[in-house]
N, CA, C and O of each residue as an XYZ file, in Angstrom:
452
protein
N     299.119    -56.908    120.106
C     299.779    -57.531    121.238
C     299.287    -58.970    121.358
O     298.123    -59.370    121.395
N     300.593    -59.762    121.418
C     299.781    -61.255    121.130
C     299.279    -61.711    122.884
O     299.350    -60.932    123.834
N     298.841    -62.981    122.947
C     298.570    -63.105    124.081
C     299.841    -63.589    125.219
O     299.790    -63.551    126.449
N     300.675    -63.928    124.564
C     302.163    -64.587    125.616
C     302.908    -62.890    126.208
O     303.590    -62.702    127.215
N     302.541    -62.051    125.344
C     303.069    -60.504    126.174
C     303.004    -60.035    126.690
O     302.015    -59.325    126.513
N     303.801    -59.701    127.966
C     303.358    -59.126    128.773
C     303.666    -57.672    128.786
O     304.785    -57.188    128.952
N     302.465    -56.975    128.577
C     303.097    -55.062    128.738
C     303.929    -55.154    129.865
O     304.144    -56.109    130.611
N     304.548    -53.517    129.867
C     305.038    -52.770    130.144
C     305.065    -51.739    131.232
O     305.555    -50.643    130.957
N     304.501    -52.006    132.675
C     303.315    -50.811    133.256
C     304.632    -50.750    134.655
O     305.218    -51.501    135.434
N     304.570    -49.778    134.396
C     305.635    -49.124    135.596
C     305.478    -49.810    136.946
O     304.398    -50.363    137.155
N     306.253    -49.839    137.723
C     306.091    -50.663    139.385
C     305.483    -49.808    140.089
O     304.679    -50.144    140.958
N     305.837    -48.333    139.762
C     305.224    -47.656    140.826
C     303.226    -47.322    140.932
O     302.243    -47.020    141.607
N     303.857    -47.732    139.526
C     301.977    -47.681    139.107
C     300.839    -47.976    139.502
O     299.741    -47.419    139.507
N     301.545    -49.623    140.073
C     300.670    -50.412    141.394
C     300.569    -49.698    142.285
O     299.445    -49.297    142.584
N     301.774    -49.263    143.067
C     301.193    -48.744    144.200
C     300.556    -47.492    144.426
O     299.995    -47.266    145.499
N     300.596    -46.655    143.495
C     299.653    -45.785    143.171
C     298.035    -45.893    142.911
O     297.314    -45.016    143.385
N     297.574    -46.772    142.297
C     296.529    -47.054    142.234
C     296.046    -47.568    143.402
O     294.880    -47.265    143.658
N     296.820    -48.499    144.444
C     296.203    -49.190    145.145
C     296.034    -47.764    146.638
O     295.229    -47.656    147.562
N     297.172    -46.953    146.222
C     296.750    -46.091    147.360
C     295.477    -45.021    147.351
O     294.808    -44.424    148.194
N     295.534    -45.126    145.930
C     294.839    -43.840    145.299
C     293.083    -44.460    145.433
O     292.075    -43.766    145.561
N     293.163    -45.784    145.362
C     291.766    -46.727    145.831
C     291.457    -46.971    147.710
O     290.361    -47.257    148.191
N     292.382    -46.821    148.274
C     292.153    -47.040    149.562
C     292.455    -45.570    150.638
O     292.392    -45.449    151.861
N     292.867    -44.390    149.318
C     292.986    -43.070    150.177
C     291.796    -42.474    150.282
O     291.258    -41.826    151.180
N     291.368    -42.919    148.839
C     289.783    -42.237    148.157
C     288.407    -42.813    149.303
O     287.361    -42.220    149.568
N     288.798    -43.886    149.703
C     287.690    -44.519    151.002
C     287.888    -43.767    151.987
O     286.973    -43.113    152.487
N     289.382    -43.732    152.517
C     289.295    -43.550    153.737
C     288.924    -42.192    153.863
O     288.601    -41.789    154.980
N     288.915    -41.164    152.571
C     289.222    -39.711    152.566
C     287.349    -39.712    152.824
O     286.970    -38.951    153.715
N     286.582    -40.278    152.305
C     284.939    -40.419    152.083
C     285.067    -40.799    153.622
O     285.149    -39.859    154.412
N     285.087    -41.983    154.069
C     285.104    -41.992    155.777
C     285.250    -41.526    156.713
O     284.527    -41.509    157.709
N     286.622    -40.892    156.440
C     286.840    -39.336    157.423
C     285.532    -38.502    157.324
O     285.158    -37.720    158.198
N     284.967    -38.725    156.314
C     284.647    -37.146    155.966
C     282.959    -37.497    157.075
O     282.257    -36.668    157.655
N     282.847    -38.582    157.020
C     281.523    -38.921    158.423
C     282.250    -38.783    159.783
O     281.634    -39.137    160.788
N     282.967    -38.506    159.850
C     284.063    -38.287    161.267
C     284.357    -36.666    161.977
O     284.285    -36.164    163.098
N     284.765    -36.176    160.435
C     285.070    -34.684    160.660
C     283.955    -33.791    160.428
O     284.007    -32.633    160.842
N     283.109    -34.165    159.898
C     281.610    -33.356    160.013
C     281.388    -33.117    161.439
O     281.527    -31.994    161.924
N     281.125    -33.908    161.970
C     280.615    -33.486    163.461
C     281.799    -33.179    164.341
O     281.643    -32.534    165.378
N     282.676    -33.508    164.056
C     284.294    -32.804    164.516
C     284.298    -31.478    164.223
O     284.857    -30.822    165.101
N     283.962    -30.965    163.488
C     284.040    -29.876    162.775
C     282.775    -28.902    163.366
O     282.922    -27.708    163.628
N     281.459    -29.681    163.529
C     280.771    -28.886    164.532
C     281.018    -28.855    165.913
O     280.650    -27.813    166.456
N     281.427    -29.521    166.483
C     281.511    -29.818    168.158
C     283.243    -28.193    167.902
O     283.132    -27.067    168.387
N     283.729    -28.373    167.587
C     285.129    -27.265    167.507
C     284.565    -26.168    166.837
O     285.478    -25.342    166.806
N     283.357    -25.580    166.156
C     283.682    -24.506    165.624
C     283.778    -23.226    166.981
O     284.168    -22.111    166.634
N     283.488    -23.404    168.168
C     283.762    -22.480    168.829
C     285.510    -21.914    169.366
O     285.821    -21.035    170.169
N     286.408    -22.870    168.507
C     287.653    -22.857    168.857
C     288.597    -22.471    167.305
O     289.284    -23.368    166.815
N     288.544    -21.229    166.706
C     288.784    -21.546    165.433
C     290.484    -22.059    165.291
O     290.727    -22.605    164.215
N     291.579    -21.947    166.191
C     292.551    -22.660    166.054
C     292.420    -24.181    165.329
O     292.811    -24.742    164.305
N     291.672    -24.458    166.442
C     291.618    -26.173    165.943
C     290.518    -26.475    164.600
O     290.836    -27.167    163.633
N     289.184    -25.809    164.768
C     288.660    -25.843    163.442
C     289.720    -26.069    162.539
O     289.754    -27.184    162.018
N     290.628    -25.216    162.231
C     291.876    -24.698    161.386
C     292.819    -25.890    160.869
O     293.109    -26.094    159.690
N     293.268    -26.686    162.050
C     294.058    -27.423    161.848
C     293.189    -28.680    161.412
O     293.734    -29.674    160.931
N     291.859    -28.598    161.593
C     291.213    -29.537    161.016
C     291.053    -29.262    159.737
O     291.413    -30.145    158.959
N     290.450    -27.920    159.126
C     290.892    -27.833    158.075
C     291.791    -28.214    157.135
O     291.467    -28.776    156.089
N     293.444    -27.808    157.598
C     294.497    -28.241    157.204
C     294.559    -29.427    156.959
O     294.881    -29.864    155.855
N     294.217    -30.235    158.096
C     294.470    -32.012    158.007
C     293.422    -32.520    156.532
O     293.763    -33.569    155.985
N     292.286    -31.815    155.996
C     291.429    -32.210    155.525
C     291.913    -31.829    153.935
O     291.538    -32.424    152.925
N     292.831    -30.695    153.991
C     292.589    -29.843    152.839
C     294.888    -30.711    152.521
O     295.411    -30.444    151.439
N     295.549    -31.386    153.356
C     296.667    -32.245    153.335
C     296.092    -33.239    152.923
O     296.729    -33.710    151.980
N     295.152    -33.838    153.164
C     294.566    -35.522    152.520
C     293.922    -35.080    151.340
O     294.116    -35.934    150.476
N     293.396    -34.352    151.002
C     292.683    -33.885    149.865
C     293.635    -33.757    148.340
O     293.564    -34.167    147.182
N     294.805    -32.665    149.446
C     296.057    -32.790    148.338
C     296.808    -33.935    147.835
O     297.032    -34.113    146.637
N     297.232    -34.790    148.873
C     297.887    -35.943    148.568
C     296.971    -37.044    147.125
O     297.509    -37.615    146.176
N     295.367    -36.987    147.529
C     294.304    -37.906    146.322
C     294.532    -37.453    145.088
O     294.437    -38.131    144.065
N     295.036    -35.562    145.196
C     294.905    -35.084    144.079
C     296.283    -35.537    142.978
O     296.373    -35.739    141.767
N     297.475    -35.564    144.419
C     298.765    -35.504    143.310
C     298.800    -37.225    143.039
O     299.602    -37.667    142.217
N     297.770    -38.259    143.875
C     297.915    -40.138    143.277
C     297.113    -39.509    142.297
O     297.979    -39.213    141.474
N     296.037    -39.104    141.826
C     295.255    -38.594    140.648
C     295.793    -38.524    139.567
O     295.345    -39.117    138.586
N     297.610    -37.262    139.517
C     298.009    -37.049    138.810
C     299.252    -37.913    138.275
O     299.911    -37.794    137.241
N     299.334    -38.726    139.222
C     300.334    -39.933    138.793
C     299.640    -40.976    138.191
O     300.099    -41.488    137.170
N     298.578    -41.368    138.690
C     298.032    -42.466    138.277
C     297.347    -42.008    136.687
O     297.412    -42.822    135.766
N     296.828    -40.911    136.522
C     296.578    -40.140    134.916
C     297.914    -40.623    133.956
O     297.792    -41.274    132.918
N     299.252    -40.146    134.549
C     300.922    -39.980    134.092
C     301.178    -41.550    133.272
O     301.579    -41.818    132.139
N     300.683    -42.512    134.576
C     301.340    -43.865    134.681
C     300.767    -44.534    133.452
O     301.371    -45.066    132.521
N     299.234    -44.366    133.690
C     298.529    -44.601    132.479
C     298.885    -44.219    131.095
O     299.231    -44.859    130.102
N     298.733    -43.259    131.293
C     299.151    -42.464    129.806
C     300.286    -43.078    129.126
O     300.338    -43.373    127.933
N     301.348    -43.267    130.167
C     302.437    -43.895    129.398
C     302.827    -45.230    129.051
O     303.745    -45.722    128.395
N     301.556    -45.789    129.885
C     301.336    -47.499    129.198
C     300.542    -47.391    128.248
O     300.874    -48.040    127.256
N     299.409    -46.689    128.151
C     298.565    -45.873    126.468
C     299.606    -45.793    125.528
O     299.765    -46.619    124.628
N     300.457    -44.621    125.760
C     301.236    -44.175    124.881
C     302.397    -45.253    123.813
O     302.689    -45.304    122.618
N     302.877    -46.174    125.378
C     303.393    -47.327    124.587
C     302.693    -48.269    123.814
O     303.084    -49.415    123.589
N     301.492    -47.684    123.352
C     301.000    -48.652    122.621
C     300.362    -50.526    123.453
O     299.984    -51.550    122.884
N     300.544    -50.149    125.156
C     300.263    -51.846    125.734
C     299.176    -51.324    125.863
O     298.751    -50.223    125.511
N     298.421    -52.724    126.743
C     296.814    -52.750    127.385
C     296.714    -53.375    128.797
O     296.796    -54.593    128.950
N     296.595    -52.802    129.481
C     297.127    -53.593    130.933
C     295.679    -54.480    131.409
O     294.547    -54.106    131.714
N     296.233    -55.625    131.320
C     295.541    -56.894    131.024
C     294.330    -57.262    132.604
O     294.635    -57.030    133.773
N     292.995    -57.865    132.116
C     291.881    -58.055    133.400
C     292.455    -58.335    134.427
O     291.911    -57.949    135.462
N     293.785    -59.120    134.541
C     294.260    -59.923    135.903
C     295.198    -58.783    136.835
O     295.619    -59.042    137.963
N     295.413    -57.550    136.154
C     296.336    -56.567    136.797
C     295.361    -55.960    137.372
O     295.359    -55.762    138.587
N     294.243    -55.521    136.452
C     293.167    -54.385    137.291
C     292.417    -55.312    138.683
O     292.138    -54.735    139.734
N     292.147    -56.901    138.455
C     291.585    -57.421    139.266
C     292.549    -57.709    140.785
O     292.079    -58.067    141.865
N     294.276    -57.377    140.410
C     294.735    -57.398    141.445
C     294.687    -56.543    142.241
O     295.081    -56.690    143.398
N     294.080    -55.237    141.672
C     294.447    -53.950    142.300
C     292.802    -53.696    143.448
O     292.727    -53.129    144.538
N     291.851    -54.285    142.739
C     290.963    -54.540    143.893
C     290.592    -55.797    144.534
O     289.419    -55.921    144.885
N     291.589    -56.946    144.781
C     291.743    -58.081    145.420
C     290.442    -58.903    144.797
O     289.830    -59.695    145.513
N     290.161    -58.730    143.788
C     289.116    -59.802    143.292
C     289.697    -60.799    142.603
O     290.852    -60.660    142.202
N     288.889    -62.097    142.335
C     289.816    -63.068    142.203
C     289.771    -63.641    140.771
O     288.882    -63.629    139.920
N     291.105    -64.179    140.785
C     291.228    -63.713    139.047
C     290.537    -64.793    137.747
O     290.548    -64.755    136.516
N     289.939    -65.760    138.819
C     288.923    -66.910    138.351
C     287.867    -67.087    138.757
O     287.994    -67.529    139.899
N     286.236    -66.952    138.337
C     285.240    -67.507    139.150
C     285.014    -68.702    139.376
O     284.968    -69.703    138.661
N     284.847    -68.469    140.675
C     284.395    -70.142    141.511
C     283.320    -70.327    141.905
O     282.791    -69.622    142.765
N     282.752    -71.368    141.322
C     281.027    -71.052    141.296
C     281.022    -71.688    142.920
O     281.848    -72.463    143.402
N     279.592    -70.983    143.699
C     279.574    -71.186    144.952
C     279.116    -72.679    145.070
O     278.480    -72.872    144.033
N     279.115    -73.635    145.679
C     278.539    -74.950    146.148
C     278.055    -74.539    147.304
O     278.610    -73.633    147.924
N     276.687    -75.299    147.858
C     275.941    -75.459    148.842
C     276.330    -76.507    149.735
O     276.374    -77.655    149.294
N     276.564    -76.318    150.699
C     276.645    -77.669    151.483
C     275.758    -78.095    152.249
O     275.898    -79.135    152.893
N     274.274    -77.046    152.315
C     272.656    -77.753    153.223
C     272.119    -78.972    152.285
O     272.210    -78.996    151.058
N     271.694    -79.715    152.892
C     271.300    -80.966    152.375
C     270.285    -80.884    151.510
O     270.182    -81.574    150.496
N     269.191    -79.701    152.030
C     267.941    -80.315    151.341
C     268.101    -78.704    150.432
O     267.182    -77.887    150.499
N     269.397    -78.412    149.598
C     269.206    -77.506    148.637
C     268.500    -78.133    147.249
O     268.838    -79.138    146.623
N     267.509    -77.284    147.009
C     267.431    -77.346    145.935
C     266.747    -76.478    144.921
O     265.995    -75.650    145.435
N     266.811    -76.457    143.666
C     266.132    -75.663    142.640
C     264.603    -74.789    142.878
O     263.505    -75.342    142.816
N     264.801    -73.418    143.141
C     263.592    -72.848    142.896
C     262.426    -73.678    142.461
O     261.357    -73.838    143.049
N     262.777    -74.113    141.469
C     261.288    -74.647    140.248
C     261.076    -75.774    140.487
O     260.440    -76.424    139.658
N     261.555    -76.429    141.759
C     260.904    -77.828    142.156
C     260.354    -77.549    143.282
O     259.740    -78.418    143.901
């Protein structure tokens, strides 16, 4: 693949990844939320229950971006592309050039002086 080419990577692909990166947080975050949710209700097992449910519905949804985002891949693999540093760096908002930091305090200077 020369460098002027651009693969091939499905549209939906993006947004799969990007959900499948920001479901996977929030699913870890909940999970400091519903712990003690989960103790303060166990005397009510209805709602325990539906907490369950809600936990074991978000759980499912990570699993089936899992299995798309495996799919999506595979079939940009399969075509033989390589989905290039500036796609993966869009998908976690990092930036696609380093910019070295400048100081603006006056009296910066070098460790070794």
């Amino acid at each position: 693949m020369s460098e002027q080419e651009i693969p091939e990577i499905p549209q939906w692909l993006h947004f799969v990844l990007i959900s499948d990166r920001a479901g996977s947080a929030a699913y870890i975050g909940a999970g400091f939320f519903f712990s003690p949710v989960l103790a303060v209700l166990s005397p009510w097992p209805a709602l325990t229950a539906a907490c369950w449910v809600i936990i074991g519905l978000a759980g499912l949804w990570l699993g089936l971006l899992g299995i798309a985002m495996a799919a999506g891949l595979a079939m940009v693999l399969r075509a033989g592309d390589e989905i290039p540093e500036d796609y993966w760096r869009s998908i976690i908002d990092y930036p696609t050039t380093a910019q070295p930091r400048v100081s603006t305090r006056l009296d910066n200077r070098p460790a070794s002086a």
